[in-house]
C-alpha positions in Angstrom: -8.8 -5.4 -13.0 -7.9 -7.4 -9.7 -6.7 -4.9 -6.9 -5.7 -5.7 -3.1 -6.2 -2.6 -1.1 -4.2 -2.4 1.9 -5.5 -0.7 4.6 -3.1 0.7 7.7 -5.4 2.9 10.5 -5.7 1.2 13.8 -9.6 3.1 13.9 -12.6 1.5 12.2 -14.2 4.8 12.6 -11.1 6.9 10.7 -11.2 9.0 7.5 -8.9 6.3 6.1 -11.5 3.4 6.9 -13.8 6.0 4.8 -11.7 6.0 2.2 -10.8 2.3 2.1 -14.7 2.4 1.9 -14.7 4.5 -0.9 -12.1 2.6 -2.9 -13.8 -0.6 -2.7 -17.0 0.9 -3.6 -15.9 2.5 -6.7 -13.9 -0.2 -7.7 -16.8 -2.7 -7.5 -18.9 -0.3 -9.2 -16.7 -0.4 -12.0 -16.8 -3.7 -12.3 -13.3 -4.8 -10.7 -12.4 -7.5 -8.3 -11.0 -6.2 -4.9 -9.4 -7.8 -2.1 -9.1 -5.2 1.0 -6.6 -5.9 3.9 -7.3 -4.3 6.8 -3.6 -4.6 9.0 -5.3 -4.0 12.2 -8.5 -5.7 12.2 -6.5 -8.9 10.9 -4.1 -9.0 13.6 -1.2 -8.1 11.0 2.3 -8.4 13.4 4.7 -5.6 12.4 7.6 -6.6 13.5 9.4 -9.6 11.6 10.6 -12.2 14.0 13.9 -13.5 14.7 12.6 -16.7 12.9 11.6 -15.2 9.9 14.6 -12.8 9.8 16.7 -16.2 9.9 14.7 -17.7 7.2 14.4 -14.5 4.9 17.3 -15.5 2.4 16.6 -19.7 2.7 14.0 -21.6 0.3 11.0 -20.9 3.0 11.1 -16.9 3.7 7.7 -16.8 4.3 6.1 -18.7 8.0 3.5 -16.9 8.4 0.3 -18.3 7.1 -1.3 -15.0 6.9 1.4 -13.3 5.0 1.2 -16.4 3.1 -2.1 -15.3 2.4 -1.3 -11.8 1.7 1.1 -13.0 -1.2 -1.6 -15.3 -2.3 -3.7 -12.2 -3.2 -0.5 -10.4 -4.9 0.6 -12.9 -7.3 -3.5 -12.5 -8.6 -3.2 -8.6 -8.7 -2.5 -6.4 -11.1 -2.9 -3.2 -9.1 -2.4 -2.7 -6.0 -3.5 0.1 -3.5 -2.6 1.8 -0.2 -4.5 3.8 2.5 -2.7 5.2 5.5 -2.2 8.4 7.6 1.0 9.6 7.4 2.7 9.5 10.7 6.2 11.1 11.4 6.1 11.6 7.2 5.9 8.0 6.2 3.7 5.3 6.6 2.3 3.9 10.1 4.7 1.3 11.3 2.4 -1.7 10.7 2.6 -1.1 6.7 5.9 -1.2 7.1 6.0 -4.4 8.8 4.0 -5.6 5.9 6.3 -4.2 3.2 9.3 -6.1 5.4 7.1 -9.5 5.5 5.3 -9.7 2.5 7.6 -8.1 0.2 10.7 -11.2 0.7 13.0 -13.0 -1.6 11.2 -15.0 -4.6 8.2 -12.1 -3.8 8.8 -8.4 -4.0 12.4 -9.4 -6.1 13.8 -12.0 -7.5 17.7 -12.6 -8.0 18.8 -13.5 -11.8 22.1 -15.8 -12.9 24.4 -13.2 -11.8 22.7 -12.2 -8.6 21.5 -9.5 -9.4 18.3 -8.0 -7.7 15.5 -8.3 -10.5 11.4 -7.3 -9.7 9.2 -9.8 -8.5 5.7 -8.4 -9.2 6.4 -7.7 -12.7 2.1 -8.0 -13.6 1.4 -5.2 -11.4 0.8 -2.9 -13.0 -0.6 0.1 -10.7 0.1 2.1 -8.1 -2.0 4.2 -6.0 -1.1 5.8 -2.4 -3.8 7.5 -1.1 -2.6 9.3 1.6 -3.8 11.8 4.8 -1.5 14.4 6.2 -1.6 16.9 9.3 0.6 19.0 7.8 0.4 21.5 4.5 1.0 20.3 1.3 4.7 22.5 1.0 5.9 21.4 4.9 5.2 17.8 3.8 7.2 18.4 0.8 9.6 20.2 2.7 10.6 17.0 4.5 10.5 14.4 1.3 6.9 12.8 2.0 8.6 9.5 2.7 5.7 7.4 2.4 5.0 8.3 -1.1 8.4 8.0 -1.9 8.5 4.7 -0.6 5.1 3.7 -2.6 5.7 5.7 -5.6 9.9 5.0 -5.9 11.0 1.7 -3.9 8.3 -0.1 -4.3 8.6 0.1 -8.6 11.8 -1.4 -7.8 9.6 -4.5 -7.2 6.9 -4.4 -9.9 9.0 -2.9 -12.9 9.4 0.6 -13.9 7.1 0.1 -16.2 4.2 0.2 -13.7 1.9 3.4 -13.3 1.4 5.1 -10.1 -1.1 7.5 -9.5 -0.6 9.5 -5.6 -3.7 11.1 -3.9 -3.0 13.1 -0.7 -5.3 14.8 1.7 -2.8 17.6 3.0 -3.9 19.7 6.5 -6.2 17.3 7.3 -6.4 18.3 11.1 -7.9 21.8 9.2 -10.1 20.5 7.1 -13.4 21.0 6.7 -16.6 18.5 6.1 -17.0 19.4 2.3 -13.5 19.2 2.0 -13.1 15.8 2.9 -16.3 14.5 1.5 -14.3 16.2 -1.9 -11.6 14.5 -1.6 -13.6 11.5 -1.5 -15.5 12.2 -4.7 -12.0 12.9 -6.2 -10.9 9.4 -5.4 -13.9 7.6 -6.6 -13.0 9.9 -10.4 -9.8 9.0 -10.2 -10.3 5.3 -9.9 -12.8 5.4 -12.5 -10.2 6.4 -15.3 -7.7 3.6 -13.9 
């Protein structure tokens, strides 16, 4: 298996870093390639620029040589894996600034003869969100979780239906307790293991 973790939390020192930490580790331990992206640390921009927003539908959508890079690592993947703290219940803005850059025409969908919107990472074949929360687990579903929706529903409409997800979400986190989150992390490294 060849995964690309993305990485969204501006904090080297975060519970998501851990986490990020934890998914690489078990993944390598299981004898997997991984590629992490770290958003902040690379100096991932956001917001997609007037330039690129011009160029989005021509033959070129992409002018950024380090979303270049990013789609480099994609079109080698077959699973592919988010950490982030959900923020205002969906992802931090910086992932989606990625989703908008990285995920262009001729990469995240493809049009067919009749121009019709068709997936472009068709050999992905995972998944994952993993996913911290301040609130509980039934507020966050009160008000649709739109992070995992985006992950777990819009984002299929770019590898295929077909593709697995798999969601892991640390709910009440601002409560939480030591052993809670170093279970949590156990739980990740288990569930990566039967991927």
């Amino acid at each position: 298996m060849r995964a690309v973790v993305v990485l969204a939390h501006p904090d080297p020192a975060s519970y998501s870093h851990a986490i990020a930490a934890e998914v690489v580790g078990a993944l390598t331990a299981g004898g997997h390639t991984v590629v992490l992206h770290d958003l902040y640390a690379e100096g991932f921009t956001a917001a997609m620029s007037a330039a690129e927003r011009n160029a989005y539908h021509g033959d070129e959508p992409v002018l950024d040589p380090l979303v270049r890079a990013h789609i480099a690592d994609l079109a080698t993947a077959d699973t592919l894996i988010f950490v982030y703290p959900t923020w205002w219940s969906t992802v931090p803005a910086i992932l989606k600034g990625w989703l908008e850059r990285v995920m262009v025409p001729g990469v995240g969908f493809v049009f067919d003869a009749d121009h019709r919107v068709r997936p472009g990472l068709t050999h992905i074949r995972r998944l994952v969100g993993i996913s911290t929360y301040g609130s509980a687990r039934w507020y966050v579903r009160l008000i649709n979780d739109n992070g995992r929706r985006t992950i777990n529903r819009a984002l299929r409409i770019s590898t295929g239906w077909h593709t697995r997800t798999r969601w892991l979400g640390l709910y009440a986190m601002d409560a939480s307790t030591a052993p809670e989150r170093a279970a949590f992390l156990a739980r990740i490294t288990h569930d990566l293991a039967r991927l």
